[in-house]
matplotlib code that plots the C-alpha trace (Angstrom):
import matplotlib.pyplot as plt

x = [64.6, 61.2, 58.5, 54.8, 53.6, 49.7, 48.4, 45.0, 41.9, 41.4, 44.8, 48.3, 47.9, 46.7, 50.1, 51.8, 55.1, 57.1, 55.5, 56.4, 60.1, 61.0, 59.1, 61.4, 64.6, 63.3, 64.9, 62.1, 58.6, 55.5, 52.1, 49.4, 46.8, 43.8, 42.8, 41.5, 42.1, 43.2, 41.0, 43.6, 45.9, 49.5, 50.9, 50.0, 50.9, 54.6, 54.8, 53.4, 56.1, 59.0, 59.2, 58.4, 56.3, 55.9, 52.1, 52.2, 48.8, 47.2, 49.4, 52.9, 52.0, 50.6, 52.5, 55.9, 56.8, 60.3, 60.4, 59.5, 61.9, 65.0, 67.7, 65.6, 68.1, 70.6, 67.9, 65.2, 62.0, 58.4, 55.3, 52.5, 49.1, 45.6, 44.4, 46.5, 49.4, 47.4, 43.8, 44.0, 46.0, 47.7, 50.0, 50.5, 51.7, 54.6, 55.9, 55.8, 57.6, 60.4, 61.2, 62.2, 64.7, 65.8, 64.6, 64.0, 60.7, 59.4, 55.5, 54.2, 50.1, 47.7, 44.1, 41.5, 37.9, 38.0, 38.8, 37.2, 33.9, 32.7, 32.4, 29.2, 28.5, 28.5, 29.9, 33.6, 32.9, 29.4, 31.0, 31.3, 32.4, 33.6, 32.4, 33.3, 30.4, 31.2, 29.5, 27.1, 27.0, 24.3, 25.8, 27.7, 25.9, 28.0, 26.1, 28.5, 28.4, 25.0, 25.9, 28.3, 26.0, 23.4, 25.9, 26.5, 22.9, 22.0, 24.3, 23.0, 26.8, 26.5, 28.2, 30.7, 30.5, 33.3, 32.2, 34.2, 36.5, 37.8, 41.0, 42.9, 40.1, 39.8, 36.3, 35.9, 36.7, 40.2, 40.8, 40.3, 41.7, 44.9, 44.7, 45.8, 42.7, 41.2, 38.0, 37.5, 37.5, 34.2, 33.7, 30.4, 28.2, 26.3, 23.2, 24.4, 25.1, 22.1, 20.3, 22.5, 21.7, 17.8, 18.1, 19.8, 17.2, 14.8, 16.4, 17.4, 14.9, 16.3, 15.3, 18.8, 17.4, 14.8, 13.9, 13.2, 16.2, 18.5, 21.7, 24.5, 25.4, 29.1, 30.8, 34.3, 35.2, 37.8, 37.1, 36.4, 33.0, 32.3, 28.6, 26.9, 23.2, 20.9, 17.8, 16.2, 18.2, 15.4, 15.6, 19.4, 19.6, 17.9, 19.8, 22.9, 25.9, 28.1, 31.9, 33.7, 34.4, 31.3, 30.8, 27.6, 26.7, 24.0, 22.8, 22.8, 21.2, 22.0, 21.5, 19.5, 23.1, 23.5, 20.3, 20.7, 23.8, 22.4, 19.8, 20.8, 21.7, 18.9, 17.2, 13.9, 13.0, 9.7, 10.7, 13.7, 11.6, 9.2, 12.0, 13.2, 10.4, 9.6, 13.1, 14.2, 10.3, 11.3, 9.7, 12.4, 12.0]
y = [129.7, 128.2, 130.6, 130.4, 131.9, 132.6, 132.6, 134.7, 133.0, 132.4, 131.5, 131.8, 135.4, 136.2, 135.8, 138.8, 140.3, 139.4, 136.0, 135.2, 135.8, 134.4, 131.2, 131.8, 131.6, 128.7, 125.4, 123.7, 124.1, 122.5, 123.0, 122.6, 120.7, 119.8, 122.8, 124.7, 124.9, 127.3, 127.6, 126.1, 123.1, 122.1, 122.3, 126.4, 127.0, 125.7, 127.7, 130.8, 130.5, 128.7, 126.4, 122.3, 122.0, 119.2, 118.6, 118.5, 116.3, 116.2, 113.2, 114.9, 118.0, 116.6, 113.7, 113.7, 117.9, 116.5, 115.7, 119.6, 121.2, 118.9, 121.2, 124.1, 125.5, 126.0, 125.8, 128.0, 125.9, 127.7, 126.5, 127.6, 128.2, 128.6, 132.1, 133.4, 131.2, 131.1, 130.8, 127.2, 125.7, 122.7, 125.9, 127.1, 123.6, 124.0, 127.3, 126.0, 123.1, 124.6, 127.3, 124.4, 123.5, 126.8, 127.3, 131.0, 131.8, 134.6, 134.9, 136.3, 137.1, 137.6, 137.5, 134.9, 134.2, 135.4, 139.1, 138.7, 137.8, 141.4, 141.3, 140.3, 143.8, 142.5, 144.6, 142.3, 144.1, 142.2, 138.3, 136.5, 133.0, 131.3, 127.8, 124.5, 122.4, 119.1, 116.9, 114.4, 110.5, 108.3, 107.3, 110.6, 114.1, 116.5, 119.4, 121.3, 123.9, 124.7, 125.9, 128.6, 129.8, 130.3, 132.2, 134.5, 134.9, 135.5, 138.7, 140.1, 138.8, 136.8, 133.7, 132.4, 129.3, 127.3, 124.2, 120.7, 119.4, 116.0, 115.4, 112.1, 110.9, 106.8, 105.0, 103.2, 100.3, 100.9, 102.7, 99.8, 97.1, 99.6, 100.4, 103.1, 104.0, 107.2, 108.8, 111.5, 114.7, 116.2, 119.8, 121.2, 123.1, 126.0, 124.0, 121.0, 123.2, 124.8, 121.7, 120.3, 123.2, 122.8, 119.0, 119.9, 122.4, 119.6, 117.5, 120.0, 122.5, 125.5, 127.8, 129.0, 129.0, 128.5, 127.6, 131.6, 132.6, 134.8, 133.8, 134.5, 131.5, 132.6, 130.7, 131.1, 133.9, 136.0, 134.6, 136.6, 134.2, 134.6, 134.3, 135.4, 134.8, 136.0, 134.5, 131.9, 129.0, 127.0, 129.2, 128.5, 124.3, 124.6, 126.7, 125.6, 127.8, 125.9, 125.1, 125.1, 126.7, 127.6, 129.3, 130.4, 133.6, 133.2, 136.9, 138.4, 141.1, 143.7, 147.4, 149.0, 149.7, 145.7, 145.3, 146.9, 145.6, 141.7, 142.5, 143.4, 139.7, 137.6, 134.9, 136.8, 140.3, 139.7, 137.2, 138.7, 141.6, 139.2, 137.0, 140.6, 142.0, 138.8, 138.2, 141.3, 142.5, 146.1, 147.4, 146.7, 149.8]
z = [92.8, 92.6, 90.8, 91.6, 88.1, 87.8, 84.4, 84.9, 83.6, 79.8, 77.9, 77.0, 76.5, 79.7, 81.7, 83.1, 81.3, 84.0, 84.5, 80.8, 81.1, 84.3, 82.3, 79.6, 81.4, 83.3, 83.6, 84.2, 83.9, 85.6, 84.9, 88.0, 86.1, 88.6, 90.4, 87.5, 83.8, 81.1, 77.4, 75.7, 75.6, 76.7, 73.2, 73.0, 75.8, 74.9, 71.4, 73.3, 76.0, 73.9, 76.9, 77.4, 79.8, 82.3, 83.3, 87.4, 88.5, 92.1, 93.1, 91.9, 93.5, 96.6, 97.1, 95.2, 95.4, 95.4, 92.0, 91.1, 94.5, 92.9, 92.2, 93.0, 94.9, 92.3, 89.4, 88.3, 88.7, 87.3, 88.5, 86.4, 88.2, 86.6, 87.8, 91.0, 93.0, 96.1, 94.9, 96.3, 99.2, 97.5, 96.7, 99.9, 100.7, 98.1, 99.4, 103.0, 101.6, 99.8, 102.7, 104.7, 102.2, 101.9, 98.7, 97.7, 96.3, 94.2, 93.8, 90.5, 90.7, 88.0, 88.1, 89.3, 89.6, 93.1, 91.9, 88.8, 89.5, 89.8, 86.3, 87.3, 88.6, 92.2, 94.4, 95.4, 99.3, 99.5, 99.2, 101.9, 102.0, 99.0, 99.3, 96.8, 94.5, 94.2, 92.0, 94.2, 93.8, 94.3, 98.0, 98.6, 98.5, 100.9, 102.4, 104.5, 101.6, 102.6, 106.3, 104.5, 102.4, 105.0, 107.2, 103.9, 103.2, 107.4, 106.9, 103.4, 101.8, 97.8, 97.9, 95.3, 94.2, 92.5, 90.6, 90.6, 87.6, 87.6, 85.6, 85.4, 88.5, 88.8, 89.0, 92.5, 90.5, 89.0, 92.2, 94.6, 92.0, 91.4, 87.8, 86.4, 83.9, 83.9, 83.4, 80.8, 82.3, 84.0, 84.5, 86.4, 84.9, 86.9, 85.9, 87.9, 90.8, 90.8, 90.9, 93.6, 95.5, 95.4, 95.9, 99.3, 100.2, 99.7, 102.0, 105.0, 104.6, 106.3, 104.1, 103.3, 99.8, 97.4, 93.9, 93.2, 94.5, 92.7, 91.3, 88.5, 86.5, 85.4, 81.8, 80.9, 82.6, 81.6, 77.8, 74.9, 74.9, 78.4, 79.2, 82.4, 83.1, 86.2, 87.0, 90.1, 91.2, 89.1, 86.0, 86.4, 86.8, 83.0, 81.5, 79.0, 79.1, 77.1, 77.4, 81.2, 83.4, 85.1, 88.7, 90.4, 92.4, 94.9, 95.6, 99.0, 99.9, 96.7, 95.7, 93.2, 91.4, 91.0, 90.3, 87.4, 86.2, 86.4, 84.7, 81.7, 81.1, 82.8, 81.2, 81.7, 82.8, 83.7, 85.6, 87.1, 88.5, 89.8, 91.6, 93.0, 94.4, 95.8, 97.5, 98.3, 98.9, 96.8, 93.2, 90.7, 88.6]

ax = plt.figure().add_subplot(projection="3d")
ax.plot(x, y, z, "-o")
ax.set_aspect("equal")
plt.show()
């Protein structure tokens, strides 16, 4: 049987009861390491679970499944996911794969950032498309994030924004000379995002956008020290939040009952009010 375990969003505590023993009776047990992460390392998670674990990168899981299907069919295999099985399609992929060897599958869910973003106090009914942040380089600074967002904010929807890690990732260098060094890991920040964001604005001009538009910069979610923020997009790219992981919630068009839930955490009321009244052209009080 091959399990698709989610783990929620923090750490080792966060995993359902009956994730934890189906882990426990596992034979073997891979941890998907590159789509998100948890708070805490590899070797808790194995004293938690009383299990070794076997780290799965984006090139095992992607490219050599076969290595974690092997005996799957007469073994229990777990496959550990940060937040929920199916919050990314790389999983998908795995389940497709293992039905065409016959391989039964049992899902287990737990939380994710998808569900539990309305921490925020945003409404979960008023997203619209989830779109991807990656982080820009001098040569390559996609933009095809900016069309969805548009599309959200043309029909009053928020937008949530995940933010790019990079774990085990290659310089162009080692990549094209075929070495296997590794950069240390990156994670986004809803700063950087922000200030992606405005940078594109600059440079396509739409108007999907603006510096004074409202957002919610997201930390750690899930965490004991999770930290959320609300303020302009500009207010935001300055702002330090601390440890990953970070997302970022572009408003939409929101109700008094949001309104006041955000802003009980922004980086400045006065400001805040102002930003409100001037997007959503409404007296804040």
């Amino acid at each position: 049987m091959l399990y698709l375990v989610g783990l929620g969003l923090a750490d080792e505590t966060d995993i359902t009861v009956k994730g934890l023993n189906i882990v426990k009776k596992a034979d073997r047990v891979y941890l998907e390491a590159y789509t998100s992460i948890l708070m805490v390392d590899k070797d808790k998670l194995e004293a938690y679970y009383e299990r070794p674990i076997i780290v799965a990168d984006r090139e095992m899981v992607e490219s050599n499944d076969d290595d974690i299907l092997a005996k799957a069919d007469v073994e229990d295999v777990a496959f550990l996911v940060v937040g929920d099985p199916f919050g990314a399609t790389t999983h998908s992929d795995l389940v497709l794969r293992a039905h065409q060897l016959h391989i039964p599958i049992q899902i287990v869910h737990n939380a994710s950032v998808m569900s539990a973003v309305g921490a925020t106090g945003l409404q979960l009914y008023n997203f619209g498309q989830t779109v991807s942040m990656v982080f820009f380089t001098d040569t390559w600074k996609p933009s095809s994030f900016y069309d969805r967002v548009r599309e959200n904010r043309q029909i009053g929807l928020h937008t949530l924004m995940l933010l790019d890690i990079k774990v085990k990732e290659q310089s162009e260098e080692n990549l094209a000379r075929g070495r296997k060094i590794f950069e240390p890991p990156r994670f986004m920040t809803a700063g950087q995002c922000a200030a992606q964001m405005l940078e594109i604005e600059e440079s396509r001009g739409e108007g999907a956008y603006a510096p004074g538009s409202l957002a919610v910069a997201v930390a750690r979610l899930g965490a004991p020290n999770q930290q959320m923020v609300a303020g302009t997009l500009k207010q935001i790219s300055v702002t330090d939040l601390g440890a990953p992981l970070h997302s970022l919630v572009l408003l939409g068009k929101a109700h008094d009952l949001e309104r006041e839930y955000i802003r009980r955490f922004a980086i400045d009321q006065v400001d805040f009010d102002e930003a409100w009244v001037a997007q959503y052209h409404a007296d804040p009080q």
